[in-house]
NUDORO-663151 format. One record per residue: x, y, z of N, C-alpha, C in turn; residue number from 1; residue in three letters. Coordinates in pm, 1 decimal, padded with zeros to 6 digits, m for minus. Example, Ala and Ser with C-alpha at 12.3 -4.5 7.8 and 13.67 -1.06 7.14 Angstrom:
KOLMI        n_u        n_v        n_w       ca_u       ca_v       ca_w        c_u        c_v        c_w     n   res
KOLMI    01319.0   m00569.0    00780.0    01230.0   m00450.0    00780.0    01320.0   m00330.0    00780.0     1   ala
KOLMI    01285.0   m00225.0    00708.0    01367.0   m00106.0    00714.0    01290.0    00003.0    00787.0     2   ser
***
This chain:
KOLMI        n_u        n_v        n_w       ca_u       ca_v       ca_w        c_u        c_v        c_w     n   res
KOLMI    08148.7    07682.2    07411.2    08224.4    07804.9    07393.3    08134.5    07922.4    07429.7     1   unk
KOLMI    08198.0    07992.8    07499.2    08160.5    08141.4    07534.9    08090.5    08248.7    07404.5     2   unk
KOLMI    07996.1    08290.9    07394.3    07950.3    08375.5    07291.9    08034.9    08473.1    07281.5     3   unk
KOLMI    08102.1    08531.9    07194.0    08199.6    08620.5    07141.6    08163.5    08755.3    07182.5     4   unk
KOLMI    08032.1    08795.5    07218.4    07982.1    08921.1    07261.1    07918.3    08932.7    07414.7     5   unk
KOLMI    07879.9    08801.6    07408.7    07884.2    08787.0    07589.1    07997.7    08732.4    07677.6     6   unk
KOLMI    07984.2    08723.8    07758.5    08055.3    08649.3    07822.6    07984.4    08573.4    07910.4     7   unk
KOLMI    08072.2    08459.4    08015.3    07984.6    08361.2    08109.3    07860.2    08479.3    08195.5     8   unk
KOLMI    07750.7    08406.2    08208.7    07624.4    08441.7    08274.2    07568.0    08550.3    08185.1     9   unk
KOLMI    07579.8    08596.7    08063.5    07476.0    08676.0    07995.3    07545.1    08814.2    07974.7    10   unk
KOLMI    07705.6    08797.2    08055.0    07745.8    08994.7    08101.2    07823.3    08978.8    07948.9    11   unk
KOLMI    07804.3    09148.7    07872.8    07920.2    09181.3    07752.0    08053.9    09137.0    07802.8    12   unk
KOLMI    08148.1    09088.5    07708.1    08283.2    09069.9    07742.9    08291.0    09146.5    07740.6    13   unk
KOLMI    08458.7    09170.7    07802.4    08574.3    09280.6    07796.3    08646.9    09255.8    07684.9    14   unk
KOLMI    08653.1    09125.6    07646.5    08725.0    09071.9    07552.5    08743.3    09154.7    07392.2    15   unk
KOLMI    08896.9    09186.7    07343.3    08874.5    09254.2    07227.5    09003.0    09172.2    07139.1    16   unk
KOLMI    09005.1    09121.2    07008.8    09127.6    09046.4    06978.6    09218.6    09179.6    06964.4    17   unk
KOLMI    09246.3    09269.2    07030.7    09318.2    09360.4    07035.1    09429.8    09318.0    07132.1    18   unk
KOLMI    09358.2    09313.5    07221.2    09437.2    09217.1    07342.4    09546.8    09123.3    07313.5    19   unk
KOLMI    09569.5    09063.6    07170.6    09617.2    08941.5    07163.7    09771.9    09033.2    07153.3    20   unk
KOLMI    09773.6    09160.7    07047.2    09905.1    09235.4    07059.6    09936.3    09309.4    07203.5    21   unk
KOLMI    09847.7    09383.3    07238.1    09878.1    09411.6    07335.1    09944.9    09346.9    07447.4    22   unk
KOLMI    09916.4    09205.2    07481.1    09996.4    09123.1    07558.0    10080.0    09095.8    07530.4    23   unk
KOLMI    10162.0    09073.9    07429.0    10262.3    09019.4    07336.8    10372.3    09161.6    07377.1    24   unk
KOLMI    10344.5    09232.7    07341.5    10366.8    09349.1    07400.8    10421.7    09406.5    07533.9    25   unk
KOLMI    10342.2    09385.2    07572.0    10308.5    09413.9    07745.8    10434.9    09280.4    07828.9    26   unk
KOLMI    10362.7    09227.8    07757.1    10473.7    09076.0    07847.8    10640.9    09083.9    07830.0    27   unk
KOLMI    10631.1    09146.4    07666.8    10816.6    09181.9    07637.0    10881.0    09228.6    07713.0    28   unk
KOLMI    10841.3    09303.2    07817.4    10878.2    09389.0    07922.7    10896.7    09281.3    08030.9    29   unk
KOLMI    10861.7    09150.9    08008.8    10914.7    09087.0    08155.5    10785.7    09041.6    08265.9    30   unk
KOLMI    10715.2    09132.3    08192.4    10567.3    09116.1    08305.6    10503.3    08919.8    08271.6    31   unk
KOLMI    10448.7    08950.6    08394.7    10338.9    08833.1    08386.5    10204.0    08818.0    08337.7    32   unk
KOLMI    10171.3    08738.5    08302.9    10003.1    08732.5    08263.7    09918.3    08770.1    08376.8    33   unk
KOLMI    09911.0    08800.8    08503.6    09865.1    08886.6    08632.1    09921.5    09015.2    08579.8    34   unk
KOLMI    10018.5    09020.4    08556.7    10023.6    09177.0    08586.6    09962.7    09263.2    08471.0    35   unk
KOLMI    09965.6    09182.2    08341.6    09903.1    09193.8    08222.7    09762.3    09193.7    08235.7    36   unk
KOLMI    09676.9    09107.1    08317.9    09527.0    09143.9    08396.7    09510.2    09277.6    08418.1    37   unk
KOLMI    09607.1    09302.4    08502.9    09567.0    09408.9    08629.6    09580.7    09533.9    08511.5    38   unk
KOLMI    09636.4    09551.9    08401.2    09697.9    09681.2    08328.2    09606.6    09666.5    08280.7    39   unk
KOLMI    09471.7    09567.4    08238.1    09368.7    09584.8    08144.3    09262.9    09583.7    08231.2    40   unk
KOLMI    09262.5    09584.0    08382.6    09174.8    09563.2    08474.0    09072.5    09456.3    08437.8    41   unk
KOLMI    09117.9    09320.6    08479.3    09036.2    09246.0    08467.2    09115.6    09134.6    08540.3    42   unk
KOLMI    09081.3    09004.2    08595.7    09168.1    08942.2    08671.1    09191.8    08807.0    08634.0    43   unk
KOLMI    09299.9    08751.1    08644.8    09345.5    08656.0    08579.6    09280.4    08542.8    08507.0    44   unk
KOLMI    09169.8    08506.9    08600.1    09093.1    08415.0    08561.8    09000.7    08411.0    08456.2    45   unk
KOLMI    09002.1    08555.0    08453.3    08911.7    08636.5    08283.0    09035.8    08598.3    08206.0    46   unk
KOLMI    09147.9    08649.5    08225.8    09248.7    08594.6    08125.8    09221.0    08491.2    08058.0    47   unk
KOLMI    09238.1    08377.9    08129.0    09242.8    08219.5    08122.5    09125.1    08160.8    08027.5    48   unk
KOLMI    09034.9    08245.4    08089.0    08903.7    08263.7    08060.4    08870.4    08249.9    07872.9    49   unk
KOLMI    08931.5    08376.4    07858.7    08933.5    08438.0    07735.5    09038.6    08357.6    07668.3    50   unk
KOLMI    09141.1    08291.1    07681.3    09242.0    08186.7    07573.4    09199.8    08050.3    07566.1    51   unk
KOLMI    09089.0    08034.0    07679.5    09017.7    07947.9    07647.4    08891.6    07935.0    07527.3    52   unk
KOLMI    08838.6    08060.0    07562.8    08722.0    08065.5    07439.4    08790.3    08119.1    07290.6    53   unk
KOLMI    08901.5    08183.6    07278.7    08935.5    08235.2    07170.8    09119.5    08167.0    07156.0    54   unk
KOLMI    09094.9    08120.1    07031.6    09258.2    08050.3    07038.8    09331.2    08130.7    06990.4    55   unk
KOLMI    09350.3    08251.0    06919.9    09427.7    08310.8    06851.3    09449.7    08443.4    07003.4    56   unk
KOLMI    09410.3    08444.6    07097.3    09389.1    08527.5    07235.8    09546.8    08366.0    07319.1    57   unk
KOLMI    09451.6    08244.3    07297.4    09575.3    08134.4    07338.4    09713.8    08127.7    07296.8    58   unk
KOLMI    09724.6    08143.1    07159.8    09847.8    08182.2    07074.0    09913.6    08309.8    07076.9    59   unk
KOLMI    09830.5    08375.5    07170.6    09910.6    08505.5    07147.8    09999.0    08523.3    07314.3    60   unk
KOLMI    09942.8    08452.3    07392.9    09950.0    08451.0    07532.0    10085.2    08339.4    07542.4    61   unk
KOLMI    10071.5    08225.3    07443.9    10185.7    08187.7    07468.8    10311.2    08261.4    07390.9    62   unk
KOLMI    10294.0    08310.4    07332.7    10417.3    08420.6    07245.8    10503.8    08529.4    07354.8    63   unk
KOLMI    10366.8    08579.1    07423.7    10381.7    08648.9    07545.8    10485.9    08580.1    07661.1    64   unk
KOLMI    10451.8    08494.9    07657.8    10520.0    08460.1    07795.5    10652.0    08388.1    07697.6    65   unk
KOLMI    10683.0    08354.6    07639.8    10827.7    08328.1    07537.6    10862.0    08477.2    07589.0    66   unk
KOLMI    10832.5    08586.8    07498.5    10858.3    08745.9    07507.4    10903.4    08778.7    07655.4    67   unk
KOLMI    10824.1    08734.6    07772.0    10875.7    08774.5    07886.1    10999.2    08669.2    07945.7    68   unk
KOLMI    10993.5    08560.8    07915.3    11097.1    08477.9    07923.9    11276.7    08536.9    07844.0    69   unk
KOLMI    11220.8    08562.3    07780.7    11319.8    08612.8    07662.3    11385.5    08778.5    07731.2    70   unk
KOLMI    11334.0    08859.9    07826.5    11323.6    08953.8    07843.1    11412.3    08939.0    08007.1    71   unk
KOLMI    11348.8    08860.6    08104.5    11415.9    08781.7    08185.3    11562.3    08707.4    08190.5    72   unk
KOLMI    11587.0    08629.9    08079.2    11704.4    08598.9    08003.3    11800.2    08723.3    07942.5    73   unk
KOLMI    11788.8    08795.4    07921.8    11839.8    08914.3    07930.4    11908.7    09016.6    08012.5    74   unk
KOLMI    11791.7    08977.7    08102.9    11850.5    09036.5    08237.1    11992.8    08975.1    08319.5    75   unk
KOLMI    11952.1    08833.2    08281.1    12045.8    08740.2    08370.0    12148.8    08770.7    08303.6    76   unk
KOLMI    12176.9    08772.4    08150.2    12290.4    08788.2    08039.7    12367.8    08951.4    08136.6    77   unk
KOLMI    12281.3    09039.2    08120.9    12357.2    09152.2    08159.6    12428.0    09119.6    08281.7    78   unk
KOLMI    12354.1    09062.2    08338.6    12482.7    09001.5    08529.1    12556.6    08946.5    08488.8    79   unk
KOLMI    12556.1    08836.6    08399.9    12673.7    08726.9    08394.8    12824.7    08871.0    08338.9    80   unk
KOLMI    12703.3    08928.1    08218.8    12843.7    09034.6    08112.7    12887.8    09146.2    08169.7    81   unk
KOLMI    12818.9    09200.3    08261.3    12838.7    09292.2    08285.2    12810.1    09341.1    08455.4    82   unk
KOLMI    12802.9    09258.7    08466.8    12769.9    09241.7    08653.1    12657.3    09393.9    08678.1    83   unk
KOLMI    12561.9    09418.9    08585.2    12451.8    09457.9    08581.7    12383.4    09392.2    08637.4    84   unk
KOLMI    12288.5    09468.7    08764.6    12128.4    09395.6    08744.8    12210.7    09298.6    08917.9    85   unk
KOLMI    12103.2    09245.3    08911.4    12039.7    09127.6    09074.0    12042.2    08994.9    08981.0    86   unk
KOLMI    12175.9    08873.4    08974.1    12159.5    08760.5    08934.9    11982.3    08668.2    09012.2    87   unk
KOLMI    11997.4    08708.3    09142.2    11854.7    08631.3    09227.2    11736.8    08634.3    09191.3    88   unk
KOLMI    11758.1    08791.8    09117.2    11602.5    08802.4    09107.1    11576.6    08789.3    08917.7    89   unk
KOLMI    11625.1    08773.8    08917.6    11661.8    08732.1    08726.5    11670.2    08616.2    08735.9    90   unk
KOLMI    11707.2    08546.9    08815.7    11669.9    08349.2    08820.2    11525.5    08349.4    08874.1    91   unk
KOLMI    11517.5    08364.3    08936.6    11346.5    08383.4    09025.3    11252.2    08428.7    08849.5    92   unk
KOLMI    11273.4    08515.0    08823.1    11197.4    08605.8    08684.9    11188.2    08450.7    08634.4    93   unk
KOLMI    11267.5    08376.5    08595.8    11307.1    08271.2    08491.6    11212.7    08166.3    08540.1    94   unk
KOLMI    11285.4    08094.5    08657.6    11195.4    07990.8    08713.1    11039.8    08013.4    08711.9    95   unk
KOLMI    10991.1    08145.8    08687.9    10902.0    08136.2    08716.3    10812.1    08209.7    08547.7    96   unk
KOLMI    10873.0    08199.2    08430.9    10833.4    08236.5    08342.7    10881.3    08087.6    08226.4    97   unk
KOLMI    10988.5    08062.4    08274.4    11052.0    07929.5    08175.0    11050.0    07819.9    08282.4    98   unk
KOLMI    10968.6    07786.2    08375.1    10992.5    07683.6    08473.0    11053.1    07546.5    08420.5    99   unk
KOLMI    11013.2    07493.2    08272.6    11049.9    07363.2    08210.4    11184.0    07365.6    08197.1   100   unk
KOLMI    11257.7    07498.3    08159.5    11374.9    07523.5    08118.2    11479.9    07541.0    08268.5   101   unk
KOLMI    11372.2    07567.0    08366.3    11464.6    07690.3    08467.2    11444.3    07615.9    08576.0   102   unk
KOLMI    11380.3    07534.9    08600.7    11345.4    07460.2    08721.4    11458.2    07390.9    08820.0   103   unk
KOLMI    11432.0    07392.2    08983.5    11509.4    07306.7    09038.9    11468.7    07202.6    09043.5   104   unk
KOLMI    11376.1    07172.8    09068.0    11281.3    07051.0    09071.9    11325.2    06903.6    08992.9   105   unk
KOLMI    11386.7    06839.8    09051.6    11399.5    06712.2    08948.3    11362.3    06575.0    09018.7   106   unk
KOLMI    11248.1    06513.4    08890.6    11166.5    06436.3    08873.3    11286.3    06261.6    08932.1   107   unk
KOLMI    11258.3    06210.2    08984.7    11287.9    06059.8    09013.8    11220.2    05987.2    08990.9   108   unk
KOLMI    11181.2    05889.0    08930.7    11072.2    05753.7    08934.8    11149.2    05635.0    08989.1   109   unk
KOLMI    11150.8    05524.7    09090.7    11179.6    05418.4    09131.2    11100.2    05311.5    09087.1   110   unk
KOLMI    11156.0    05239.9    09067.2    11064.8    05070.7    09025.0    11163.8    04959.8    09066.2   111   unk
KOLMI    11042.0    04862.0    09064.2    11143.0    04718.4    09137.4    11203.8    04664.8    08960.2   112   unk
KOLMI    11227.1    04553.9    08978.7    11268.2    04472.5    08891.2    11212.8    04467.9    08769.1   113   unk
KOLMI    11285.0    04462.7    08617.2    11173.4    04526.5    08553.0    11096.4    04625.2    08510.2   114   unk
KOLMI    11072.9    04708.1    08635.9    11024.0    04815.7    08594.1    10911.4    04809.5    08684.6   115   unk
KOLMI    10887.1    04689.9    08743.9    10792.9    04648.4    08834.5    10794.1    04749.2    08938.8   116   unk
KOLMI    10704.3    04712.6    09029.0    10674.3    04776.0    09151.6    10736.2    04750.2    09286.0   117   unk
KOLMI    10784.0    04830.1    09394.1    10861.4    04773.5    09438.9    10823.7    04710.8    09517.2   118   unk
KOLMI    10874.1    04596.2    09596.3    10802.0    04481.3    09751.6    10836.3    04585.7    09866.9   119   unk
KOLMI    10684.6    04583.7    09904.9    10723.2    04656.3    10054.4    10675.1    04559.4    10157.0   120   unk
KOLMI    10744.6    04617.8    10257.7    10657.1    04511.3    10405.7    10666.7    04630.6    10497.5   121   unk
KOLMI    10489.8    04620.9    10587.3    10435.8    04695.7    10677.6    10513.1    04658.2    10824.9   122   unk
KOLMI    10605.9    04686.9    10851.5    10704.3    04619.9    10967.3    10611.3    04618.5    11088.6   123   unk
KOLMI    10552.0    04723.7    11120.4    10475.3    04777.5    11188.6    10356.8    04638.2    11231.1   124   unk
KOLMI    10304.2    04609.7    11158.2    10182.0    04530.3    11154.7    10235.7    04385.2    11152.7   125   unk
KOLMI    10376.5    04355.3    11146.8    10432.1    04228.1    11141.9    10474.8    04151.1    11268.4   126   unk
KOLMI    10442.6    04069.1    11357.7    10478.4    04026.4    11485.7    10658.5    03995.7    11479.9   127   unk
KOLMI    10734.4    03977.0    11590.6    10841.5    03933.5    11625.4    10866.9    03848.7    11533.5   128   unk
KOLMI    10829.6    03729.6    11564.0    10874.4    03590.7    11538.9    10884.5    03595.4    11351.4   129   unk
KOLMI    10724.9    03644.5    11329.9    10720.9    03639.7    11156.0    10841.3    03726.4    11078.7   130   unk
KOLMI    10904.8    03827.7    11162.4    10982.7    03927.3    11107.7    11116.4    03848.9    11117.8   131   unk
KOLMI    11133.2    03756.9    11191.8    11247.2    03670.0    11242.5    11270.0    03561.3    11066.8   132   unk
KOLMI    11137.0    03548.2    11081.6    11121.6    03397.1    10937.5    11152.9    03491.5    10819.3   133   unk
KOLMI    11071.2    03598.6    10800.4    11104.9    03641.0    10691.1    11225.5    03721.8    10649.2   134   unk
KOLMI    11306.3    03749.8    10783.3    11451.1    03815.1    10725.1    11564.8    03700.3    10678.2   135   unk
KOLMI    11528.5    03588.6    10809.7    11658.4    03486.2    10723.3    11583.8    03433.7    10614.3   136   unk
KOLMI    11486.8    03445.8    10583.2    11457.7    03364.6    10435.6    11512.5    03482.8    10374.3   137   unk
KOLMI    11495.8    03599.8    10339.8    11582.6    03687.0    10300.9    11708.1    03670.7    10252.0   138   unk
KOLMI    11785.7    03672.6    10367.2    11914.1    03632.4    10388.8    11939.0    03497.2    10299.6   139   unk
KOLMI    11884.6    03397.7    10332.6    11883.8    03268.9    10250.4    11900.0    03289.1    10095.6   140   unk
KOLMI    11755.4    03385.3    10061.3    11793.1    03414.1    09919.7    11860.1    03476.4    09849.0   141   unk
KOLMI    11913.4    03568.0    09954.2    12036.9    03674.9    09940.4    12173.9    03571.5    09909.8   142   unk
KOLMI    12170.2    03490.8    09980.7    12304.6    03401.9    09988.1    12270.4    03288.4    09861.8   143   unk
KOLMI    12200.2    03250.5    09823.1    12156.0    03167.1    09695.7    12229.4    03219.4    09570.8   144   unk
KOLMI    12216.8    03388.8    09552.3    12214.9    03454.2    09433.8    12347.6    03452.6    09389.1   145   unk
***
């Protein structure tokens, strides 16, 4: 852990648990943890930095981004109620503050039999004739079942 009065390589932090409201704060408004950097001049990676060495700076950062999520969601509410506001950019805000919640992205897993793995064959690397044996045996076992 980072010394509470230094920071990495020997330099004073910037770090103040003041910060922990202030973001909480700052983020209600919709902002990001970058843009929340840049208003305290310091850059993200000091962020990261700092919720790493201090957990109650971690706990406050995730409250924050709930707060800006929550703030985002709002926005979208006023389009749906009131055809207020840019629906696009109020989904964009979301996906990219509630991604677990807001995401397009959906996960597939495939497995063979079981749960097993599936049989592949390198067709490529397989001669004529062998590709000949192994489809009607295929077929064979296809017609067995």
């Amino acid at each position: 852990m980072t010394d509470p009065v230094k920071g990495r390589g020997g330099r004073p932090t910037k770090y103040d648990p003041e910060f922990c409201e202030r973001a909480i704060a700052f983020m209600a408004d919709g902002y990001s943890i970058t843009a929340f950097a840049g208003s305290i001049q310091v850059s993200r990676q000091t962020i990261y930095q700092w919720a790493e060495d201090h957990p109650e700076f971690s706990d406050a950062l995730n409250v924050a981004r709930s707060a800006a999520a929550l703030w985002w969601e709002n926005r979208l509410r006023d389009v749906a109620e009131k055809n207020e506001g840019n629906a696009t950019a109020a989904i964009f805000g979301l996906k990219n503050r509630a991604a677990d919640e807001w995401r397009d992205k959906q996960s597939h897993e495939h497995s063979g039999p079981d749960g097993g793995a599936i049989e592949t064959v390198d067709w490529s690397r397989v001669d004529t004739e062998t590709m000949r044996k192994l489809m009607a045996a295929r077929k064979s076992e296809a017609q067995s079942e």
